[in-house]
FIKOLZA-1660 file (N, C-alpha, C; in steps of 0.1 Angstrom, whole numbers, plus 5000, padded with zeros to 4 digits):
% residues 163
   i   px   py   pz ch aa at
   1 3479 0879 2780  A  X  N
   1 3476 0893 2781  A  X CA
   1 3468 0896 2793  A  X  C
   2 3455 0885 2798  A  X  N
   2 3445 0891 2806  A  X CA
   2 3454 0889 2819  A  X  C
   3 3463 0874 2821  A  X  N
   3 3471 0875 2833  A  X CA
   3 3479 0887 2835  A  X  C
   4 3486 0896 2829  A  X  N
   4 3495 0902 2827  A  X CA
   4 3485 0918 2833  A  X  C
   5 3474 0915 2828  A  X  N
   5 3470 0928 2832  A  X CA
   5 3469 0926 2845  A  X  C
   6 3459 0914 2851  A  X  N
   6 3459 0907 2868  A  X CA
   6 3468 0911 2875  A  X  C
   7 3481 0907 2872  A  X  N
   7 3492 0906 2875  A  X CA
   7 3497 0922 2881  A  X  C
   8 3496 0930 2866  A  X  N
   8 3495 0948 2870  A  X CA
   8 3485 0951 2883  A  X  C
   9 3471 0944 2879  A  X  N
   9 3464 0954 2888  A  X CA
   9 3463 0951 2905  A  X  C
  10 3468 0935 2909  A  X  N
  10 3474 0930 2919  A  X CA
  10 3485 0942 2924  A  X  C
  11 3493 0939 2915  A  X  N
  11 3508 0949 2920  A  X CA
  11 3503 0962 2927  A  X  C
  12 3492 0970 2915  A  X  N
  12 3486 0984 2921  A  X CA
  12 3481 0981 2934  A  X  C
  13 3470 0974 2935  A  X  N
  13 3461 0977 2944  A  X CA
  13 3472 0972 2960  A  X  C
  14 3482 0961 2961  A  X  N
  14 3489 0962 2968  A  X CA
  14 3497 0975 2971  A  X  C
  15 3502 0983 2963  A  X  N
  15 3510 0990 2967  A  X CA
  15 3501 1002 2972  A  X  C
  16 3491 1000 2966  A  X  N
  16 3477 1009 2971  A  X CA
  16 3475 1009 2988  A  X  C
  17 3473 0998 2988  A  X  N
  17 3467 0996 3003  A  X CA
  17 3479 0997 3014  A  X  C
  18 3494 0990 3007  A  X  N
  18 3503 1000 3015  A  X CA
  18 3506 1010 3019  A  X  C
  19 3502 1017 3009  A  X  N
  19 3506 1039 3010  A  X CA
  19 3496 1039 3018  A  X  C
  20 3486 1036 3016  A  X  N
  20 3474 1038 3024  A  X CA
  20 3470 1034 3038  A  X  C
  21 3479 1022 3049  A  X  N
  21 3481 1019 3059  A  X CA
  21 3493 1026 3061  A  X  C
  22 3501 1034 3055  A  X  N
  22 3513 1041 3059  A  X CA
  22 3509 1058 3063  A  X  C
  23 3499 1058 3053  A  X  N
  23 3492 1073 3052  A  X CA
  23 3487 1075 3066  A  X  C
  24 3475 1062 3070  A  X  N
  24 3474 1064 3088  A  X CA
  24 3479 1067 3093  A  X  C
  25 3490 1058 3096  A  X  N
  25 3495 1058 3105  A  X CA
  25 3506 1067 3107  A  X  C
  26 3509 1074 3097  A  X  N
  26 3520 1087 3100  A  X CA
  26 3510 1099 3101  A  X  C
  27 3520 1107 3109  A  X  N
  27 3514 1125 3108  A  X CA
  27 3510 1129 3097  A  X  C
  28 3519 1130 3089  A  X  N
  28 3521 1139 3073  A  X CA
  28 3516 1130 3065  A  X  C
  29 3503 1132 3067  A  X  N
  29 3493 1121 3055  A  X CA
  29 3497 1132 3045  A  X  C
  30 3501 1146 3043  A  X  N
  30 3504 1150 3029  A  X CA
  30 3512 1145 3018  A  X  C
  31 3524 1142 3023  A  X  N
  31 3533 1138 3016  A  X CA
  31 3525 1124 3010  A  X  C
  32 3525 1114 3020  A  X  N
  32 3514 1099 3012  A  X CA
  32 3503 1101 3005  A  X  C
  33 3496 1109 3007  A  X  N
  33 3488 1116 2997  A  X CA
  33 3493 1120 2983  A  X  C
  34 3504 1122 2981  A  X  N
  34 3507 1131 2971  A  X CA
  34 3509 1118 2960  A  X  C
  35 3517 1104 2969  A  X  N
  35 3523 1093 2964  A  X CA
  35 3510 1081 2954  A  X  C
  36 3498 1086 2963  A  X  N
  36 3492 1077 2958  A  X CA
  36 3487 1084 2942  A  X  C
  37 3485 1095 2942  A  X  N
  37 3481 1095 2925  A  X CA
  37 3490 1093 2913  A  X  C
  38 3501 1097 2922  A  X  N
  38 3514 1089 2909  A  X CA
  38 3515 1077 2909  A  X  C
  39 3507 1069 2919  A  X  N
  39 3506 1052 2914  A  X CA
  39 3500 1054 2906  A  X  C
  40 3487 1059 2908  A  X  N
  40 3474 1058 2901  A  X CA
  40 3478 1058 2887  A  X  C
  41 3486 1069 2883  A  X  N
  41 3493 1076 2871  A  X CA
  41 3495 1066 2862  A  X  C
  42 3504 1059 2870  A  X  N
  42 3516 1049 2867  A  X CA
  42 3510 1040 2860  A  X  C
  43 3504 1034 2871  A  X  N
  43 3488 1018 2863  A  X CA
  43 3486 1023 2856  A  X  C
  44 3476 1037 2852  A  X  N
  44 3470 1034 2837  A  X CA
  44 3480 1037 2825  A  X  C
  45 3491 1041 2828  A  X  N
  45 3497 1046 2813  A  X CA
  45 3500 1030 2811  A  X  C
  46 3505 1019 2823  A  X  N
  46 3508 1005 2823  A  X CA
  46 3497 1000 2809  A  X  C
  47 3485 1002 2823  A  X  N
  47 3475 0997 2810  A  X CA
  47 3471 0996 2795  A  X  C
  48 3473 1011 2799  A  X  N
  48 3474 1017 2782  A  X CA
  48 3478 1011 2771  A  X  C
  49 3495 1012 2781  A  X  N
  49 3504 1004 2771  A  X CA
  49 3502 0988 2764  A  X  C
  50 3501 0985 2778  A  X  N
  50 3494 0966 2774  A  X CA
  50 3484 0964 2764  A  X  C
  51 3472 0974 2759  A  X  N
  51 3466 0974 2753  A  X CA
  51 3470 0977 2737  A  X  C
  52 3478 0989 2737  A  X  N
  52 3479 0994 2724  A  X CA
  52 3489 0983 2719  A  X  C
  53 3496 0975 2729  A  X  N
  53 3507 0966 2719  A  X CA
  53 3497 0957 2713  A  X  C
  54 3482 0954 2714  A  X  N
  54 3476 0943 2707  A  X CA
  54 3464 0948 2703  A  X  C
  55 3473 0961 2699  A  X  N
  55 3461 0967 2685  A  X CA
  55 3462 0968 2672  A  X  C
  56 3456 0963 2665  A  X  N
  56 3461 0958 2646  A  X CA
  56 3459 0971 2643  A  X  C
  57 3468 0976 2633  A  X  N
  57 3466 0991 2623  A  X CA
  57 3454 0994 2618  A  X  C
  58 3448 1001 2624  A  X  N
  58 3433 1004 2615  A  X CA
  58 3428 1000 2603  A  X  C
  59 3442 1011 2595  A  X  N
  59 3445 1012 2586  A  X CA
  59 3445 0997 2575  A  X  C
  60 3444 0984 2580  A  X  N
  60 3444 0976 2574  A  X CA
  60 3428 0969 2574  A  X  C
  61 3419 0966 2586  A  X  N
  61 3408 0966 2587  A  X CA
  61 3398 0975 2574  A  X  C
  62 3402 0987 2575  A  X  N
  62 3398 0994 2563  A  X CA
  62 3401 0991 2550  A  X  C
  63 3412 0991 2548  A  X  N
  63 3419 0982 2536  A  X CA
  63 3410 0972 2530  A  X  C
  64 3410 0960 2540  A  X  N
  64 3404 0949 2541  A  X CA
  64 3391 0952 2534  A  X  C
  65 3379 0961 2541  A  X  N
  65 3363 0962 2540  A  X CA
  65 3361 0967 2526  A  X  C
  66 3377 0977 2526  A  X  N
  66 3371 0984 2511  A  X CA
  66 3378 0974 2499  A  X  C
  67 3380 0964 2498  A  X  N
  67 3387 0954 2490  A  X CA
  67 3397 0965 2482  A  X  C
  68 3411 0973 2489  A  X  N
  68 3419 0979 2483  A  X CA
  68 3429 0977 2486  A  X  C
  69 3435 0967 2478  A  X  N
  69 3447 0959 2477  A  X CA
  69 3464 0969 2477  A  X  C
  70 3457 0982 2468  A  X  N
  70 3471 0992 2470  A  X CA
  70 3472 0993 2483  A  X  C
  71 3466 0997 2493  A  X  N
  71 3465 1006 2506  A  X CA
  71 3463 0989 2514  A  X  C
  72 3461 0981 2518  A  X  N
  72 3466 0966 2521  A  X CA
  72 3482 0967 2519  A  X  C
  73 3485 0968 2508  A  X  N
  73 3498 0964 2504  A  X CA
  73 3510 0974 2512  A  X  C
  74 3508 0979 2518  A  X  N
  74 3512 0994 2525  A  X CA
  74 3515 0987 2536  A  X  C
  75 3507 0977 2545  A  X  N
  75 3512 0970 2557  A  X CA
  75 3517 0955 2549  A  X  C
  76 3522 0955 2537  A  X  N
  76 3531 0937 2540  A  X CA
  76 3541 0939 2540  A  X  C
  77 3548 0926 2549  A  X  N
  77 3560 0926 2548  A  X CA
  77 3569 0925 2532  A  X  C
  78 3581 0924 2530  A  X  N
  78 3586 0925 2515  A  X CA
  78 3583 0911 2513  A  X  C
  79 3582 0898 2521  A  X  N
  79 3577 0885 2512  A  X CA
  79 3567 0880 2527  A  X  C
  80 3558 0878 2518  A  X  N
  80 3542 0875 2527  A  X CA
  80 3540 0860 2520  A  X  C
  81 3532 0852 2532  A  X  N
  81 3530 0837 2527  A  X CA
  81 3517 0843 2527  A  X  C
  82 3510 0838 2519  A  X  N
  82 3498 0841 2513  A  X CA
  82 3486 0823 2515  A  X  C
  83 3479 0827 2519  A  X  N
  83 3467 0812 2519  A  X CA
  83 3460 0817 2515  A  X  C
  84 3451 0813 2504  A  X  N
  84 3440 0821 2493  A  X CA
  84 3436 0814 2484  A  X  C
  85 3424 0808 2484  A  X  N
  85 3415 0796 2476  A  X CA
  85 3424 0781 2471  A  X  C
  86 3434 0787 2461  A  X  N
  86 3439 0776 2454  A  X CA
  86 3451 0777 2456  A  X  C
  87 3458 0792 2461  A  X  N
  87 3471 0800 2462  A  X CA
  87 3478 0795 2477  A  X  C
  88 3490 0791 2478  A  X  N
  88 3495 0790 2487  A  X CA
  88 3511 0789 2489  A  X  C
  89 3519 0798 2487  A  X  N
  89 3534 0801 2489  A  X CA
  89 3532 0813 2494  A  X  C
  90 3548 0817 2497  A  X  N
  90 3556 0828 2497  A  X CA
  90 3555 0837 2484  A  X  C
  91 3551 0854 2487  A  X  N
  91 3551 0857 2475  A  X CA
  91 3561 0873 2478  A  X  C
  92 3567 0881 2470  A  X  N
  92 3566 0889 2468  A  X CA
  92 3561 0903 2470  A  X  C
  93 3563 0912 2482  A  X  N
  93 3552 0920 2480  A  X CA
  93 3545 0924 2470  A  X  C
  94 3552 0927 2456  A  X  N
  94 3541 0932 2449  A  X CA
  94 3532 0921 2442  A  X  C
  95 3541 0908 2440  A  X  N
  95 3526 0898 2434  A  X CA
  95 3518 0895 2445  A  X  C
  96 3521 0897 2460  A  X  N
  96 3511 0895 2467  A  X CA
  96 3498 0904 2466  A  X  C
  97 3504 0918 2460  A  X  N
  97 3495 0926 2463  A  X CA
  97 3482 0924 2448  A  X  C
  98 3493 0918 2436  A  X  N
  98 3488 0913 2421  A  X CA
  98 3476 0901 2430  A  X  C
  99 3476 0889 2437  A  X  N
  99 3471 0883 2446  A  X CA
  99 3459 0885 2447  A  X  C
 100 3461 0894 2461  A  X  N
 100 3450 0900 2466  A  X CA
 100 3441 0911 2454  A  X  C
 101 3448 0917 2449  A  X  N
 101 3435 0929 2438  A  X CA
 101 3431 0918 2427  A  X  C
 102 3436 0907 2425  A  X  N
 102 3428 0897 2418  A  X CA
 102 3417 0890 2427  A  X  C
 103 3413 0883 2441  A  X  N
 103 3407 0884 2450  A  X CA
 103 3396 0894 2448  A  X  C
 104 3399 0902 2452  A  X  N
 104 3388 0915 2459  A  X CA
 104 3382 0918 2443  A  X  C
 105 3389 0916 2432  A  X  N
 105 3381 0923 2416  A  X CA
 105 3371 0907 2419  A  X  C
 106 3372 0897 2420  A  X  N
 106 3363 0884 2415  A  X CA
 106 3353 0889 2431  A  X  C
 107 3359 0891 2444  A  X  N
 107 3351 0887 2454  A  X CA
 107 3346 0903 2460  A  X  C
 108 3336 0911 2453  A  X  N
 108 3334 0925 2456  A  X CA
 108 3333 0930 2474  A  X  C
 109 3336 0932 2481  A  X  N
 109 3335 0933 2493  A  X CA
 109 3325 0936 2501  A  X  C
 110 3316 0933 2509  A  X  N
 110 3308 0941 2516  A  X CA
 110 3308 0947 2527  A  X  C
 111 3316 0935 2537  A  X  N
 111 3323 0944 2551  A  X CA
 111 3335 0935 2552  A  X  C
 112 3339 0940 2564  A  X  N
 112 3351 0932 2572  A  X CA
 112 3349 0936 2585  A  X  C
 113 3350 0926 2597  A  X  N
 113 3354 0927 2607  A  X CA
 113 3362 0921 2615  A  X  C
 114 3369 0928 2622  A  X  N
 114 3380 0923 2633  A  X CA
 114 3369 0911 2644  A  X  C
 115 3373 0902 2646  A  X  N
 115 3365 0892 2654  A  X CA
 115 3374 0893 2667  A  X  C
 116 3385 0889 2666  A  X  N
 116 3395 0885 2675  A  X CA
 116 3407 0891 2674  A  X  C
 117 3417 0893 2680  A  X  N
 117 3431 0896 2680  A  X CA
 117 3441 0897 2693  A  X  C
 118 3450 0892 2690  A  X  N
 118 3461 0894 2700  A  X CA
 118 3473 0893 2698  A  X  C
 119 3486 0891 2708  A  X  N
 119 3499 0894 2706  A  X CA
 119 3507 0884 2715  A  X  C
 120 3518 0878 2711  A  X  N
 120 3525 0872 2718  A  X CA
 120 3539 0878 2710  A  X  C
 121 3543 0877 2720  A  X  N
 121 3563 0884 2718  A  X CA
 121 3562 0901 2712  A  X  C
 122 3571 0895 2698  A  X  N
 122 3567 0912 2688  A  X CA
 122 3557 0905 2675  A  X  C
 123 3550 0894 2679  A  X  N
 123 3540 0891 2668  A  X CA
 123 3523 0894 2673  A  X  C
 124 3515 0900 2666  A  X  N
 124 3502 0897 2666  A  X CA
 124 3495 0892 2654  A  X  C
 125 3482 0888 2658  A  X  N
 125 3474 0886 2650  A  X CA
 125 3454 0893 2648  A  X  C
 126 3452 0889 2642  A  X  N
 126 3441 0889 2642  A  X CA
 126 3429 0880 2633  A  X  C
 127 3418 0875 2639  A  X  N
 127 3410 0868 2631  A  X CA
 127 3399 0876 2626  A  X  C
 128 3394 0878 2611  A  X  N
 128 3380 0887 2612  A  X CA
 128 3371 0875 2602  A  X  C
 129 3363 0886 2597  A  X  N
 129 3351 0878 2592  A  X CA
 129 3349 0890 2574  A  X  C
 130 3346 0881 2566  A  X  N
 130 3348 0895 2556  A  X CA
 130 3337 0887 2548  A  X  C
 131 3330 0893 2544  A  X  N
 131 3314 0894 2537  A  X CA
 131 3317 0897 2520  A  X  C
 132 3316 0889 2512  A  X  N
 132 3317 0897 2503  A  X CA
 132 3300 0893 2493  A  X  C
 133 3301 0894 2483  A  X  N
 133 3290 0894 2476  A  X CA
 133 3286 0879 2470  A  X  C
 134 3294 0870 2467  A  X  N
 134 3298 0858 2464  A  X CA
 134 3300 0845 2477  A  X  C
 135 3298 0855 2492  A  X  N
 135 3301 0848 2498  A  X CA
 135 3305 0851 2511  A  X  C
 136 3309 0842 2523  A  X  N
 136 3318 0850 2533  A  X CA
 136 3330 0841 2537  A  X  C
 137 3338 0845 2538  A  X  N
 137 3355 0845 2542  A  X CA
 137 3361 0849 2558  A  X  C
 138 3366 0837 2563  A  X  N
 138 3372 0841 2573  A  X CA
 138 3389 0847 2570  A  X  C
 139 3397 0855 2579  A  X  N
 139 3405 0863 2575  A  X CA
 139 3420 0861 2587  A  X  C
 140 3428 0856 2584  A  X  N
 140 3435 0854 2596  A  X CA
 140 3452 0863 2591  A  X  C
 141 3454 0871 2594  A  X  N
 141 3465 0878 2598  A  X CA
 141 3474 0877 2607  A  X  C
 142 3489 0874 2604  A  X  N
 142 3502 0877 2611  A  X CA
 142 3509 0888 2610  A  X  C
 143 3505 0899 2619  A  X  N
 143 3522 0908 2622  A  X CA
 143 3533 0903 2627  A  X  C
 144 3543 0909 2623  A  X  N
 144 3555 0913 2630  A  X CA
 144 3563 0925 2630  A  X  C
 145 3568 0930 2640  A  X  N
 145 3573 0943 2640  A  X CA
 145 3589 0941 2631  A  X  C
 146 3589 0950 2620  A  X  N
 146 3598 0954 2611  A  X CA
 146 3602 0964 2618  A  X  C
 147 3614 0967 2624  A  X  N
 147 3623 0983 2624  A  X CA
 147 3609 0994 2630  A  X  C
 148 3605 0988 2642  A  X  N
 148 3594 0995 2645  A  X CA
 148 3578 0996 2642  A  X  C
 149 3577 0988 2628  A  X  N
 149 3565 0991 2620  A  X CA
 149 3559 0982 2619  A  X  C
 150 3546 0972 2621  A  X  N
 150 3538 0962 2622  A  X CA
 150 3537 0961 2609  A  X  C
 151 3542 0947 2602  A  X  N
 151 3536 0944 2591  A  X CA
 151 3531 0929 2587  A  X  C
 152 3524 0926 2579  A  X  N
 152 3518 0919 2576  A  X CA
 152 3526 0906 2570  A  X  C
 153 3528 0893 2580  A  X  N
 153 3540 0883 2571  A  X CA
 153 3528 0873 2567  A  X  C
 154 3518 0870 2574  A  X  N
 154 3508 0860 2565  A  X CA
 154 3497 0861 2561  A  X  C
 155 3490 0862 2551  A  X  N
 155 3475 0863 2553  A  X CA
 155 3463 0852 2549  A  X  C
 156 3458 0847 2558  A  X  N
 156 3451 0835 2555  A  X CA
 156 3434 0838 2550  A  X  C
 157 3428 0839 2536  A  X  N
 157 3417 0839 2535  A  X CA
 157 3411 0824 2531  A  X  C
 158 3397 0818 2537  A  X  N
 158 3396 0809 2537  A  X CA
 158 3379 0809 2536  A  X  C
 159 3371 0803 2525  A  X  N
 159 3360 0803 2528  A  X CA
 159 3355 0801 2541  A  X  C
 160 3344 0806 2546  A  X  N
 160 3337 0805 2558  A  X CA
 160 3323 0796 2560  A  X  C
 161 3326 0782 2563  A  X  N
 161 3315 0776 2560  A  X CA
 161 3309 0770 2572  A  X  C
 162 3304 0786 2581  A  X  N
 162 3298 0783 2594  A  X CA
 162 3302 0780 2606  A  X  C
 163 3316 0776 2603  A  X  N
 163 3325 0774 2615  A  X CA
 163 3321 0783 2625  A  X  C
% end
């Protein structure tokens, strides 16, 4: 991802400094004038874009903090591999979600947060950290894009012992 941005902002600033030695050296610096803010344009929507592809659903971070396994269950995919204390297959969305609201009723929640995340191909992840009252829990997440829609194929909760 950080090459990929390098790689954009290389491209810019080259083509930058081109329009810009072209701008001199012709009469009609108007027209090269006009050229360089639609680079400018261009890069940041680039940016933009590169960014929001390795951004996790809010909506699930929240999920997460408020230990609410209905509204969780809203991003899984229809069969999620699940890693969870003693639990470890493929499940069903809705026993995954039976799963997890079994979870969050024994382990009351206190926060969650996103630690890390990123994206290779059409998969991301993310690693967070989740506090609950019994304890804390590291939290590891796999997306994949379904028919447009990021959902949730793994979720790894795993005591957190200082790592």
């Amino acid at each position: 991802m950080i090459n990929k941005r390098r790689s954009i902002c290389k491209l810019v600033l080259n083509l930058y400094c081109d329009i810009k030695s072209a701008a001199i050296t012709k009469q009609n610096s108007m027209k090269s004038s006009n050229i360089i803010p639609a680079v400018l344009i261009t890069f940041s929507s680039l940016i933009g874009n590169v960014q929001e592809q390795s951004r996790i659903p809010g909506g699930i971070s929240i999920a997460i903090k408020a230990g609410n396994s209905a509204e969780l269950s809203k991003y899984l995919n229809s069969t999620v591999e699940i890693l969870l204390l003693d639990k470890e297959d493929f499940y069903k969305k809705n026993v995954a979600e039976t799963i997890l609201r079994d979870f969050f009723d024994e382990y009351k929640t206190k926060d969650f947060t996103i630690r890390h995340q990123g994206a290779k191909n059409d998969a991301q992840y993310a690693i967070g950290n989740l506090k609950t009252e019994k304890g804390d829990f590291r939290v590891y997440f796999l997306l994949k894009k379904i028919d447009q829609e990021l959902l949730i194929h793994q979720i790894r909760i795993e005591p957190d012992n200082g790592r």
